[in-house]
C-alpha positions in Angstrom: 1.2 6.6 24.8 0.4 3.2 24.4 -2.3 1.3 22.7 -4.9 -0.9 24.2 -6.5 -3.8 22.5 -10.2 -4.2 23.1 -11.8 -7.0 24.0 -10.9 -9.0 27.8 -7.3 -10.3 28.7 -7.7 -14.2 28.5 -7.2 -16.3 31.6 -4.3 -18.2 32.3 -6.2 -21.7 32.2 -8.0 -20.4 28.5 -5.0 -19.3 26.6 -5.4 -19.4 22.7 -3.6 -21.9 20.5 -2.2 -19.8 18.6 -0.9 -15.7 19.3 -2.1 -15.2 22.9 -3.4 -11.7 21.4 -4.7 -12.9 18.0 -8.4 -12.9 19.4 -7.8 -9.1 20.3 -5.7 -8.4 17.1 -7.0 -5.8 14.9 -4.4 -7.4 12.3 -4.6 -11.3 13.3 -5.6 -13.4 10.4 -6.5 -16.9 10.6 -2.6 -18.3 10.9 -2.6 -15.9 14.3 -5.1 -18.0 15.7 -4.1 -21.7 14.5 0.3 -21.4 15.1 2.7 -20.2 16.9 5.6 -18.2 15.5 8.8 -16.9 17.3 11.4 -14.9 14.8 13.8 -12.5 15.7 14.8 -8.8 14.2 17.8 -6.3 15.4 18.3 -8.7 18.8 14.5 -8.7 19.3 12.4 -11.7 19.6 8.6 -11.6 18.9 5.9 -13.6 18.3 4.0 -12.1 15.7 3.1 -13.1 12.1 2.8 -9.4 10.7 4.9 -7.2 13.1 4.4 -3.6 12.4 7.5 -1.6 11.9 10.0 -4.3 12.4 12.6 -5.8 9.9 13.4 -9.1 9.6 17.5 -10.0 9.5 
Protein backbone atom coordinates (compact mmCIF):
# COMPACT_ATOMS: atom_id res chain seq x y z
CA UNK A 1 0.00 0.00 0.00
CA UNK A 2 1.25 3.19 -0.68
CA UNK A 3 1.26 6.46 1.19
CA UNK A 4 -0.38 9.68 0.08
CA UNK A 5 0.91 13.05 1.07
CA UNK A 6 -1.79 15.62 1.92
CA UNK A 7 -2.09 18.71 0.66
CA UNK A 8 -2.54 19.51 -3.59
CA UNK A 9 0.05 18.26 -6.29
CA UNK A 10 1.70 21.61 -7.48
CA UNK A 11 1.30 22.76 -11.01
CA UNK A 12 3.87 22.49 -13.50
CA UNK A 13 4.27 26.40 -13.97
CA UNK A 14 4.41 26.76 -9.70
CA UNK A 15 6.99 24.16 -8.88
CA UNK A 16 8.92 24.80 -5.53
CA UNK A 17 12.55 25.82 -5.36
CA UNK A 18 13.58 23.46 -3.50
CA UNK A 19 12.12 19.35 -3.12
CA UNK A 20 9.12 19.48 -5.38
CA UNK A 21 7.36 17.55 -2.28
CA UNK A 22 8.91 19.55 0.61
CA UNK A 23 5.57 21.64 0.90
CA UNK A 24 3.75 18.24 1.33
CA UNK A 25 6.63 16.67 3.44
CA UNK A 26 5.66 15.53 6.79
CA UNK A 27 9.64 15.42 7.33
CA UNK A 28 10.82 18.61 5.09
CA UNK A 29 12.71 21.01 7.03
CA UNK A 30 13.64 24.38 5.92
CA UNK A 31 16.81 23.05 3.63
CA UNK A 32 13.80 20.88 1.66
CA UNK A 33 12.34 24.01 0.75
CA UNK A 34 15.40 26.42 -0.13
CA UNK A 35 17.97 23.48 -2.29
CA UNK A 36 18.10 20.93 -4.26
CA UNK A 37 19.90 17.68 -3.55
CA UNK A 38 20.46 14.54 -5.81
CA UNK A 39 22.74 11.60 -3.95
CA UNK A 40 22.65 8.21 -4.78
CA UNK A 41 22.49 4.79 -2.52
CA UNK A 42 22.66 0.87 -3.80
CA UNK A 43 22.31 2.20 -7.67
CA UNK A 44 19.37 4.48 -6.58
CA UNK A 45 19.21 8.17 -7.12
CA UNK A 46 16.93 10.37 -5.01
CA UNK A 47 16.39 13.70 -4.17
CA UNK A 48 15.78 13.85 -0.68
CA UNK A 49 17.56 15.39 2.29
CA UNK A 50 16.43 12.79 5.03
CA UNK A 51 15.53 9.60 2.96
CA UNK A 52 13.86 7.06 5.16
CA UNK A 53 15.32 3.61 5.09
CA UNK A 54 18.04 4.18 2.68
CA UNK A 55 21.90 4.08 3.14
CA UNK A 56 24.19 6.16 1.75
CA UNK A 57 27.46 4.37 -0.15
Amino acid sequence: RLNTLPGAIPLLEQLPIGCRLGPRCPYAQRECIETTRLVGARNHLYACHFPLNMEKE
